[in-house]
C-alpha positions as CSV (number, residue, x, y, z in Angstrom):
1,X,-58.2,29.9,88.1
2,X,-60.6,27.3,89.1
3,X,-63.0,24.7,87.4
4,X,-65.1,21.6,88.6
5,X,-65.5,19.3,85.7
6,X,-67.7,16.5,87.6
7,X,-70.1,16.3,90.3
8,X,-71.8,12.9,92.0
9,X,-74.5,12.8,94.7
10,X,-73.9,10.1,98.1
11,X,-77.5,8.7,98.9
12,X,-78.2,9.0,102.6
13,X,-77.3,6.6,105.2
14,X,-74.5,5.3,103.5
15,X,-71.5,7.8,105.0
16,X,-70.5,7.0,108.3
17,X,-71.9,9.1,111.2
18,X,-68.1,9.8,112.4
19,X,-65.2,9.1,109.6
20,X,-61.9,8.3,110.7
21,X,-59.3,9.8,110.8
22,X,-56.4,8.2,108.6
23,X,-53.7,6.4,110.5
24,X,-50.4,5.9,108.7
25,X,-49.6,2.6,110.6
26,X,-46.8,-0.3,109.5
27,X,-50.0,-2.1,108.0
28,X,-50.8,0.9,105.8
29,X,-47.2,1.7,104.9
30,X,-47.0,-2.0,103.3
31,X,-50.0,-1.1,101.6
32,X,-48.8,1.9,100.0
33,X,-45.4,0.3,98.9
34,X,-46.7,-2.3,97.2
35,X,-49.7,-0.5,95.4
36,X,-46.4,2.0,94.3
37,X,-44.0,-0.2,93.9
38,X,-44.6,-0.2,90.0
39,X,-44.1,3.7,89.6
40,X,-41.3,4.1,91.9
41,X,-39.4,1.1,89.9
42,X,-40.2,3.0,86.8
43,X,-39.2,6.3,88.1
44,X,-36.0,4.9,89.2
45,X,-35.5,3.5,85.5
46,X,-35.9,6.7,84.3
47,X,-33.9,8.3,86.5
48,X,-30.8,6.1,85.9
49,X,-31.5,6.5,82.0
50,X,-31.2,10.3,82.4
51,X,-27.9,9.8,84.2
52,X,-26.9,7.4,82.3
53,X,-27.4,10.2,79.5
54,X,-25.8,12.7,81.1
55,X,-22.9,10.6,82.2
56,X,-21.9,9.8,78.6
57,X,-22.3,13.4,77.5
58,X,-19.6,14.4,79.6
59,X,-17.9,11.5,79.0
60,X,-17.5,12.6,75.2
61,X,-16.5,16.4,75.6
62,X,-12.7,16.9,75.2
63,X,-10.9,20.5,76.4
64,X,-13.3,21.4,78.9
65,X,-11.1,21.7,82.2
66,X,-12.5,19.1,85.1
67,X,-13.9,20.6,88.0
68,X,-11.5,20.6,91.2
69,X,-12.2,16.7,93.2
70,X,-13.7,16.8,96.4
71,X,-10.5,15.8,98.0
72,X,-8.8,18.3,97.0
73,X,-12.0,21.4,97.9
74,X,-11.9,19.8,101.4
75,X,-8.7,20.2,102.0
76,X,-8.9,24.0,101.0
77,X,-11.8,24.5,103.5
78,X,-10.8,22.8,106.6
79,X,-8.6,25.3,107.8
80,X,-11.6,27.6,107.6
81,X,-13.8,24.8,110.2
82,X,-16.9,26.2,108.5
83,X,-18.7,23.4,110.3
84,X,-18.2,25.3,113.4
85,X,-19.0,28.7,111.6
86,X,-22.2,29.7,113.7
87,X,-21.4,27.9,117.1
88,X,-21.2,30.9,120.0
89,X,-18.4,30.7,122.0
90,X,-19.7,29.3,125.0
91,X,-21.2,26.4,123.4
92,X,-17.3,25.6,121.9
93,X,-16.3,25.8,126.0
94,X,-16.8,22.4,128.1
95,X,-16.9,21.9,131.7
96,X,-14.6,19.8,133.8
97,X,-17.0,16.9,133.4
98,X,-16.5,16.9,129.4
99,X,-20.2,18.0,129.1
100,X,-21.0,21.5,126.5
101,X,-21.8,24.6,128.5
102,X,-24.1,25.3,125.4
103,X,-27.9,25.9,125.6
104,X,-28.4,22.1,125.7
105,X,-25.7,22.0,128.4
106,X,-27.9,20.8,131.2
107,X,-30.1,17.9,128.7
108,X,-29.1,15.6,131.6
109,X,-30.5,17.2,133.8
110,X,-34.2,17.2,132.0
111,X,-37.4,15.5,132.7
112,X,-38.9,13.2,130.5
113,X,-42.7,12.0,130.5
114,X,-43.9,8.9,128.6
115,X,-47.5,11.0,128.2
116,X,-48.6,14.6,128.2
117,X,-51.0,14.1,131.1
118,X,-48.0,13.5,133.0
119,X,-46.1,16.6,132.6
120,X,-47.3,18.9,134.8
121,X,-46.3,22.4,132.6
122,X,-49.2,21.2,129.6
123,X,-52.1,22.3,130.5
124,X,-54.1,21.6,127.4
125,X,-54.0,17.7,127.3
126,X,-53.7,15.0,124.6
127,X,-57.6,14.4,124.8
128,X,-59.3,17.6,125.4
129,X,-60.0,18.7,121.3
130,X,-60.8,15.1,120.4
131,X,-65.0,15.8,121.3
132,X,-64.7,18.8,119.0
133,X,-63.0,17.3,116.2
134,X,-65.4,14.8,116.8
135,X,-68.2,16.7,116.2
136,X,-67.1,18.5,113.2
137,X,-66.5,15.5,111.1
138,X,-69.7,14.3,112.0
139,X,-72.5,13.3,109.1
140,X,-76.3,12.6,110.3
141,X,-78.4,10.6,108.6
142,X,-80.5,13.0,106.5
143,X,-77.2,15.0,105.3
144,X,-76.2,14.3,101.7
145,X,-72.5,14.2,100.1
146,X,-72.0,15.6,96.7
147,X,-68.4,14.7,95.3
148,X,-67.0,17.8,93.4
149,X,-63.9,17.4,91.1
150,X,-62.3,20.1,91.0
151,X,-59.0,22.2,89.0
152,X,-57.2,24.5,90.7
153,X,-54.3,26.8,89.7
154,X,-53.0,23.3,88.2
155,X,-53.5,21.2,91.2
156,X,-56.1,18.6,90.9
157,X,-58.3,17.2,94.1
158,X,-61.7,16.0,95.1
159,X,-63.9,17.8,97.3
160,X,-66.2,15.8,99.3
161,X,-69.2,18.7,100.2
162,X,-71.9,17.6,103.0
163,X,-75.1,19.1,101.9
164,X,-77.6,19.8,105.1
165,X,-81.0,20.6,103.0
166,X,-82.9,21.4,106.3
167,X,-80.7,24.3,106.9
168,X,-79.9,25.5,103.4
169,X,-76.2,24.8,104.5
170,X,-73.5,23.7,101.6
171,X,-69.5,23.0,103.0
172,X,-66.6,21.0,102.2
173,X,-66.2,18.0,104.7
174,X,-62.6,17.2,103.5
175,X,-60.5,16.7,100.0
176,X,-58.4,14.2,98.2
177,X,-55.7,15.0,96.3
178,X,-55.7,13.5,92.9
179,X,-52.7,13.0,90.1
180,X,-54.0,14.8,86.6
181,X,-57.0,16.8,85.5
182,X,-60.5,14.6,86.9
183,X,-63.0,13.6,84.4
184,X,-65.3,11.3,85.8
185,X,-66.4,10.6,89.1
186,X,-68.7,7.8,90.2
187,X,-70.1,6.8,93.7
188,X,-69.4,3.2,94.9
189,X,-71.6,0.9,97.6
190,X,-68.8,-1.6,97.7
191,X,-66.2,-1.8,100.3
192,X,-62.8,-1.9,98.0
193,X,-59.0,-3.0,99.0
194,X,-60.4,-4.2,102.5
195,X,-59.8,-7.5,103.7
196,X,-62.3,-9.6,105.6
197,X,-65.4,-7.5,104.2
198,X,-68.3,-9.4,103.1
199,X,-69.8,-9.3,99.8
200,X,-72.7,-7.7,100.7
201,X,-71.5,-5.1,103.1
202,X,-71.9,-1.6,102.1
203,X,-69.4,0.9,101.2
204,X,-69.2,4.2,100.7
205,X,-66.1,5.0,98.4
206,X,-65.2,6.6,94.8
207,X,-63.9,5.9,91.4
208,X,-61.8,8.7,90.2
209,X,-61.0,9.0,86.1
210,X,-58.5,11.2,85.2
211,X,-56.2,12.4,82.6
212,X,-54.0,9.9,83.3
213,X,-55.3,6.2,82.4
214,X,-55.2,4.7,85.7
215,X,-58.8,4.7,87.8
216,X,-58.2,5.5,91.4
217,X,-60.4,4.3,94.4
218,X,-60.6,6.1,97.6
219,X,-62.7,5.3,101.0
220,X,-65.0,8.6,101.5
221,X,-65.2,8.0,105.4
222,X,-61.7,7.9,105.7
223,X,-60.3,11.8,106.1
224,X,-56.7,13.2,105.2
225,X,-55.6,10.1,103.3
226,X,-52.2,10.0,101.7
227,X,-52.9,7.2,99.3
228,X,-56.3,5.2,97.6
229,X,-57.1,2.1,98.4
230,X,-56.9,0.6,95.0
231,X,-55.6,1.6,91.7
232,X,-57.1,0.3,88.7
233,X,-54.9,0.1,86.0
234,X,-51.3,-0.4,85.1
235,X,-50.3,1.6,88.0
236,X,-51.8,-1.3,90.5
237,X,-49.8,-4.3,88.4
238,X,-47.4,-6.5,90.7
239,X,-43.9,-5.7,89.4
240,X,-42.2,-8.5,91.2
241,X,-44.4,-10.8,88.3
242,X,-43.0,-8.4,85.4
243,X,-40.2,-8.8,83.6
244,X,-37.9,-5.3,83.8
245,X,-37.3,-5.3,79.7
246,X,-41.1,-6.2,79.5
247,X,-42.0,-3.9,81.8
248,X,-40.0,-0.9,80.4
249,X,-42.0,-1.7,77.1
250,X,-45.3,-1.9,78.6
251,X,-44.4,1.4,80.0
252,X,-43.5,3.5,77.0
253,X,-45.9,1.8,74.7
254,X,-49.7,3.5,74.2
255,X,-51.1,0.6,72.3
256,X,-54.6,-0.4,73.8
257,X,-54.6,-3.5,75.6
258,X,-57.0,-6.3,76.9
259,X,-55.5,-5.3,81.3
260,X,-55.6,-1.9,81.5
261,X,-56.2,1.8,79.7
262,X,-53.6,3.7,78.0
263,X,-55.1,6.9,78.0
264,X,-57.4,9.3,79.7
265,X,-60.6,8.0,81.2
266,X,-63.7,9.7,80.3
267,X,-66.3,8.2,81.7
268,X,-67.0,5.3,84.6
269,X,-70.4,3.7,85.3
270,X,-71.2,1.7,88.5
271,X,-73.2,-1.4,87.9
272,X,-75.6,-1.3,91.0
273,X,-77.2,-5.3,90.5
274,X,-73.5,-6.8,90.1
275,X,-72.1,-4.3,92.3
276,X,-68.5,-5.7,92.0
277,X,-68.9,-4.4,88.6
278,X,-67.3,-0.8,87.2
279,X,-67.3,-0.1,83.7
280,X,-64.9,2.2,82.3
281,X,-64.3,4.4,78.8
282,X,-61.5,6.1,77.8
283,X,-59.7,8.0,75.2
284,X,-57.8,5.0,74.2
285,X,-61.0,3.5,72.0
286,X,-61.6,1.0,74.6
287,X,-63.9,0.2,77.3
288,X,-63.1,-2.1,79.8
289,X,-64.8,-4.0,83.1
290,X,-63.4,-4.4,86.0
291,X,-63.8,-6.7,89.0
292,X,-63.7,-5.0,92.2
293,X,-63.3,-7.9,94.6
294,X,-60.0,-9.0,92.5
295,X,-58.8,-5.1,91.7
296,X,-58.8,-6.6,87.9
297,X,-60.1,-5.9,84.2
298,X,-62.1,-8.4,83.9
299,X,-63.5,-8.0,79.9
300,X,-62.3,-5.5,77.6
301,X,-64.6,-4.3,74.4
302,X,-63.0,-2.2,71.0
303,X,-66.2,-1.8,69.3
304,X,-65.9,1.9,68.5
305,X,-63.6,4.1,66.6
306,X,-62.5,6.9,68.6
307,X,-62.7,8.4,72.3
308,X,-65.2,7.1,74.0
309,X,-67.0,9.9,75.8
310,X,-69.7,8.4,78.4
311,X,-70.8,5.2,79.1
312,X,-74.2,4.0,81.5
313,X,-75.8,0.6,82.8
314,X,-79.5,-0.5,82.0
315,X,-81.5,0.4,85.0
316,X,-82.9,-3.2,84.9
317,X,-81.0,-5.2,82.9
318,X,-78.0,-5.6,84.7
319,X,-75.8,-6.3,81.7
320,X,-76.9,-4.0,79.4
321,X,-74.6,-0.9,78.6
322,X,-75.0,2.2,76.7
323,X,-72.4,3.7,75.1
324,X,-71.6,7.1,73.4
325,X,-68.5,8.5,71.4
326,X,-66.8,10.6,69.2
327,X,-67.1,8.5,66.2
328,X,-70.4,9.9,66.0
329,X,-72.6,6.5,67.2
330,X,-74.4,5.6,69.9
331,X,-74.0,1.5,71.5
332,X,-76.2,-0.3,73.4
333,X,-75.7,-4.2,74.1
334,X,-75.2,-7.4,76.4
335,X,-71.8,-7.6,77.4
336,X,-72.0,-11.2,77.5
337,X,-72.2,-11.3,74.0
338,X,-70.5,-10.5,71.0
339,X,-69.9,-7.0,69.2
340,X,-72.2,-8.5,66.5
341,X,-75.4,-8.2,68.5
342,X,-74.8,-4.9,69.2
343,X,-77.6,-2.3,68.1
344,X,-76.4,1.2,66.9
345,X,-77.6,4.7,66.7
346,X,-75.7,7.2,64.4
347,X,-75.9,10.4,65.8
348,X,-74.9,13.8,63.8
349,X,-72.0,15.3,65.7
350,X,-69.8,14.1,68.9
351,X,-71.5,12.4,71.7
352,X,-71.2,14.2,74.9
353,X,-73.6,12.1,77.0
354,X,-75.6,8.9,77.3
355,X,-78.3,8.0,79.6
356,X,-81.2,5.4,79.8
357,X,-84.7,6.4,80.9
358,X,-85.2,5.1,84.5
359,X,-89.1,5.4,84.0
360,X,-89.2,3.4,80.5
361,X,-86.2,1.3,80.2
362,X,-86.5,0.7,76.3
363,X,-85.8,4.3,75.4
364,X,-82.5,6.1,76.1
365,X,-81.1,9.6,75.4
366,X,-77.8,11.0,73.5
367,X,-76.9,14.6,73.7
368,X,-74.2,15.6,71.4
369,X,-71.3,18.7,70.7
370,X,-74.2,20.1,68.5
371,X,-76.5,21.0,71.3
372,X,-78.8,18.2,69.9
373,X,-80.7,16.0,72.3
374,X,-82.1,12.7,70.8
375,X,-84.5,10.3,71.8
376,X,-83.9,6.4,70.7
377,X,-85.9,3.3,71.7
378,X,-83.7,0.8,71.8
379,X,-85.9,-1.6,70.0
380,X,-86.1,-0.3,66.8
381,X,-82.1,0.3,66.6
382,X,-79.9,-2.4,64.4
383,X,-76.4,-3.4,64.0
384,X,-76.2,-0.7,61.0
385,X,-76.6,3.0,62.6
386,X,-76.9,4.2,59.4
387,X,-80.2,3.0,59.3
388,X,-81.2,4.4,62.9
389,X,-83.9,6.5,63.7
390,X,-84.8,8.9,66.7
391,X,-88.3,9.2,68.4
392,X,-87.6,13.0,68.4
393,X,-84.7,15.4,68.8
394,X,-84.3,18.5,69.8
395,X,-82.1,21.4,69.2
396,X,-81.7,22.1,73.3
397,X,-78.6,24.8,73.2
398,X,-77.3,26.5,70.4
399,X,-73.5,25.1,71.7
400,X,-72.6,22.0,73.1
401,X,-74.9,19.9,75.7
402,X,-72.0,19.6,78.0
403,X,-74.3,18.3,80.9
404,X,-77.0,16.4,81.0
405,X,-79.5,14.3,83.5
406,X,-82.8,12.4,84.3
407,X,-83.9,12.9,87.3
408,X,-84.5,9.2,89.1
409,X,-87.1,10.0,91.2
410,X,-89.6,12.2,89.1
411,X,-90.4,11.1,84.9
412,X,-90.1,13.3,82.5
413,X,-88.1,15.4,84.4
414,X,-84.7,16.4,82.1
415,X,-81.6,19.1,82.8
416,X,-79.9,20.2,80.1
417,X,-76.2,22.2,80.5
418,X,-74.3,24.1,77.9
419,X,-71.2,26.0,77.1
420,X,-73.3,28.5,76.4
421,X,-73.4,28.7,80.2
422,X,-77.1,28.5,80.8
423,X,-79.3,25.2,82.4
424,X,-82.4,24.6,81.3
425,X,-85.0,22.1,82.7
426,X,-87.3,20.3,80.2
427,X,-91.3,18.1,81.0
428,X,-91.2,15.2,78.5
429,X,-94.5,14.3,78.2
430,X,-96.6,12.0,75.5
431,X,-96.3,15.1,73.0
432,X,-93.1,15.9,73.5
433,X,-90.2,17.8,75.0
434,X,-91.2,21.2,76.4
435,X,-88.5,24.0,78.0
436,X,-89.9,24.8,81.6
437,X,-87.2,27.2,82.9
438,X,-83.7,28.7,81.6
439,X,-81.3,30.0,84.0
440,X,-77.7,31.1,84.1
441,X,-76.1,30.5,87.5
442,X,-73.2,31.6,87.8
443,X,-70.9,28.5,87.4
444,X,-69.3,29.5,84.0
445,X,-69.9,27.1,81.4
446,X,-71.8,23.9,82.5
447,X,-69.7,20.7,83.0
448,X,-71.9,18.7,84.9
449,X,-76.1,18.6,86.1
450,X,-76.6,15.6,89.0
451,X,-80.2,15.4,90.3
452,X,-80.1,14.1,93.6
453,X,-80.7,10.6,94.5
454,X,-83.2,10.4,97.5
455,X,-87.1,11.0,97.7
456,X,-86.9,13.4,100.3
457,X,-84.6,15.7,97.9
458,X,-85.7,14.3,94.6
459,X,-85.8,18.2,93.3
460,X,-82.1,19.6,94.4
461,X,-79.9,19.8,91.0
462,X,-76.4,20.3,91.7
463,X,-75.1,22.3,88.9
464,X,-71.0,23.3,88.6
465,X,-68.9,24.2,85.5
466,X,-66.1,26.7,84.5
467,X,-66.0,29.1,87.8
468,X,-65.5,26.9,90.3
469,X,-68.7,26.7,91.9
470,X,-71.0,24.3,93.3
471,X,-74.9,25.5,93.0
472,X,-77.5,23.2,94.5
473,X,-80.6,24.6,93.4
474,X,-84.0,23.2,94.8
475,X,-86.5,23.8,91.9
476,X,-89.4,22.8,93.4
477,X,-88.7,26.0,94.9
478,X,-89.5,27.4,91.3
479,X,-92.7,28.5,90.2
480,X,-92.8,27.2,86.5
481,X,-91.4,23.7,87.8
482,X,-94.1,23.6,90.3
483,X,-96.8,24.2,87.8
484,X,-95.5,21.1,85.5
485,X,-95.3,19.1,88.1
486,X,-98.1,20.2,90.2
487,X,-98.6,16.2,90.5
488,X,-94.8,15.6,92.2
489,X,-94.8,19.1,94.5
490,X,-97.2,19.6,97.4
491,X,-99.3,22.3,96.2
492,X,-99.3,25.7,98.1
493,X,-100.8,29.0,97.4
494,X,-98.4,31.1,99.0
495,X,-95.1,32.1,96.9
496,X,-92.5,30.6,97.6
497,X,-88.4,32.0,97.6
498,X,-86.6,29.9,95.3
499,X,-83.6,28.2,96.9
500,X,-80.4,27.8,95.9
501,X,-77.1,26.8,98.3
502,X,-73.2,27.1,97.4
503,X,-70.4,27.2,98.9
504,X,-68.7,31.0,100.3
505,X,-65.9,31.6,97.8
506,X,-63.4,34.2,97.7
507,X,-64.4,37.3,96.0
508,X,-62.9,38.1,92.2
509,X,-63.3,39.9,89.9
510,X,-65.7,39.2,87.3
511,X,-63.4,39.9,84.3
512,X,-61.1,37.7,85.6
513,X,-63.0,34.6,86.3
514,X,-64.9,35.1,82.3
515,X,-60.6,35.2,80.7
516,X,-60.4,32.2,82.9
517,X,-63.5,30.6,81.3
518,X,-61.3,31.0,78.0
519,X,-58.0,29.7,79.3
520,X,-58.9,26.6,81.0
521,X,-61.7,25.3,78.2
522,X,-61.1,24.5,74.5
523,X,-63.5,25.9,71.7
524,X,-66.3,22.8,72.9
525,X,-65.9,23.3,76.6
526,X,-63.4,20.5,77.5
527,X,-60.8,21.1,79.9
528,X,-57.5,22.5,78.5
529,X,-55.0,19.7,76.7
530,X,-58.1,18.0,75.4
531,X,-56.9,18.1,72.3
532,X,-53.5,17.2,73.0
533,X,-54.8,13.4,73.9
534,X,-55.8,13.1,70.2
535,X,-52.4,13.2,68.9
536,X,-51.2,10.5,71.4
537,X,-54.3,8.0,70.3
């Protein structure tokens, strides 16, 4: 069974034309003990505490007859020289020079050659692949990435798709293996854990947010790493400055904290004006800012009540965030200031997604478990929620609004995605909302809807959900879409083929993949153990 549960576009130009190849050097083996030097202590801990356990158990049973010592079964066995059980006779025979008449009788006797172009029986030499290898790793310039995070048969990795829109072609460039079940995924322009990089050198990396409460951070044009490059969280704390009792506390303890999350992160927002900026949310109540040039939570905030589901920075205002959560509110503020300036929406059923409008900054949007989508300004809002009210709502899906999106590039243009399993694409104009086109395709419930971030591909719409799939559907390829937005689509007379691109998966049954739609989702579409996380909070 197999689910994505979060999707992000790469803008062109930003991957490199030819990632590297990851090189596990003494440099990068420092690096990697001493961003793990936390867990493997605690591990450790753990491990001597279980022995310790164990140890006194049998320490307290009385009648049980002790097993033989070691001594003693050695003694027993060396007459049988099993050590020598599967050694042929010959090899047991030495010459008169004391040298084994074995198969490596003759090692002596061997040449050696410092390099492969040296040894004359190797015909296929150490350089004669690297062009190829070369060339299939290679990214142009008008190629897109779209980051997929995907669940498979309990393993959990990130698949990092290159998407060639001239040529209709959709495959996966390489993966990452992650620790727990991915939740959020957000594209970074910031070079992160690299010394000697400017400030204002580009990047092209990734915040991961999983079910664990640590946020990984991993270099996209770096292929077959073993480890990220930074850890945000407890995991990435220096344990030679932490006290082993403390830390052993710290460990064990699920309290939320000012330094780090506790539990799963939902949601992670890149601020693109401060781009050292990352805001996250999480399960644990909290949401928390991090400094990317210092690895370090920078501010922490505790102004709602329960999981906080999806978070999103003002698209001009570069410290303005939007929040949304399951204590039924919507938050929307300075983050220099206090929780007292906030201004408040209530909202009537869980918040599933927030966004601002990119085309009209003052007004933002909430979708919600109900299949509700509502339409604030931000203006009229107050510190009571109680007393907040929408521009207009509507009833999108008759289940959850599991996905949702505005595109960047075109106004007015919406995606809604459901549980129910079907999209649907929405024209906003003066009047109102107005459905253009519904469509089921194929991906099993809808987790996540990402319009594309570049001009030239301002109508692609990655879609993925429950299956497995990734669909990157170019609705201007649609004839409904390109009569609302005759305005945004070169105008043709001649019908067009709608396109839409995946990836060649293996062939299954379809009975299987719809029980699988069941087992991996709860009742509102979240991945399986959703629930479990509000117990521990």
């Amino acid at each position: 069974m197999s689910m994505i549960t979060a999707t992000a576009w790469v803008p062109r130009g930003f991957a490199a034309p030819f990632p590297t190849k990851y090189v596990f050097d003494e440099a990068e083996y420092s690096r990697i003990q001493e961003l793990a030097k936390l867990q493997l202590d605690d591990a450790k801990e753990d491990l001597e505490e279980a022995q310790g356990k164990k140890s006194e158990t049998n320490g307290s049973s009385e009648g049980t007859d002790l097993p033989q010592s070691n001594a003693d079964i050695d003694d027993d066995l060396k007459e049988y020289d099993l050590e020598h059980y599967d050694d042929d006779d010959e090899e047991k025979e030495q010459d008169e020079n004391g040298v084994s008449m074995g198969i490596f009788g003759n090692i002596k006797s061997l040449a050696y050659h410092t390099s492969n172009d040296d040894d004359p029986y190797i015909t296929l030499k150490d350089g004669d692949d690297d062009d190829d290898d070369r060339e299939e790793l290679q990214i142009l310039a008008t190629d897109n990435l779209v980051l997929a995070a995907r669940l498979e048969d309990e393993v959990a990795h990130l698949e990092v798709y290159v998407y060639e829109d001239t040529e209709d072609n959709l495959y996966v460039h390489h993966d990452i293996m992650l620790p727990a079940i991915p939740l959020a995924v957000e594209w970074l322009d910031l070079p992160v854990g690299q010394s000697g990089t400017e400030r204002d050198s580009k990047g092209n990396f990734v915040a991961v947010g999983t079910m664990d409460p640590d946020i990984e951070l991993w270099d996209l044009d770096t292929v077959d790493c073993m480890y990220p490059n930074a850890i945000l969280g407890q995991g990435q704390e220096d344990s030679t400055k932490i006290d082993k009792t403390k830390k052993k506390k710290k460990k064990k303890s699920k309290k939320a904290n000012d330094s780090y999350h506790v539990d799963a992160v939902l949601s992670l927002a890149a601020n693109r004006q401060h781009r050292n900026l990352l805001a996250s949310s999480s399960a644990d109540k909290t949401i928390k800012l991090w400094d990317l040039n210092k690895t370090k939570c920078a501010k922490s905030y505790s102004y709602h009540t329960d999981k906080i589901c999806s978070i999103a920075w003002h698209p001009v205002e570069a410290t303005a965030l939007l929040s949304g959560s399951y204590d039924r509110t919507a938050a929307a503020g300075d983050m220099r200031t206090t929780e007292a300036d906030l201004r408040r929406c209530g909202i009537e059923s869980d918040v599933e997604a927030v966004r601002w409008n990119p085309h009209d900054p003052n007004y933002f949007y909430v979708t919600t478990e109900s299949g509700v989508v509502h339409y604030q300004d931000v203006r009229q809002l107050t510190g009571d929620p109680a007393k907040s009210k929408a521009v207009w709502t509507l009833q999108a899906h008759d289940e959850s609004v599991s996905a949702f999106d505005v595109n960047p590039i075109i106004p007015g243009y919406l995606v809604t995605g459901s549980t129910d399993k079907e999209i649907k694409l929405w024209n906003v104009q003066a009047s109102g909302p107005s459905m253009v086109v519904s469509r089921n395709l194929g991906v099993g419930k809808v987790f996540s809807t990402t319009f594309a971030p570049d001009q030239e591909v301002g109508f692609r719409l990655a879609v993925a959900g429950s299956k497995g799939s990734v669909q990157i559907w170019d609705t201007s390829t649609n004839a409904a879409i390109r009569r609302a937005f005759a305005n945004r689509v070169a105008s043709s007379e001649v019908e067009v083929e709608e396109r839409l691109v995946s990836v060649k998966e293996d062939d299954s049954s379809s009975d299987e993949e719809g029980e699988g739609d069941e087992a991996m989702t709860d009742g509102n579409g979240h991945p399986d153990g959703w629930e479990s996380m509000e117990e521990s909070t």
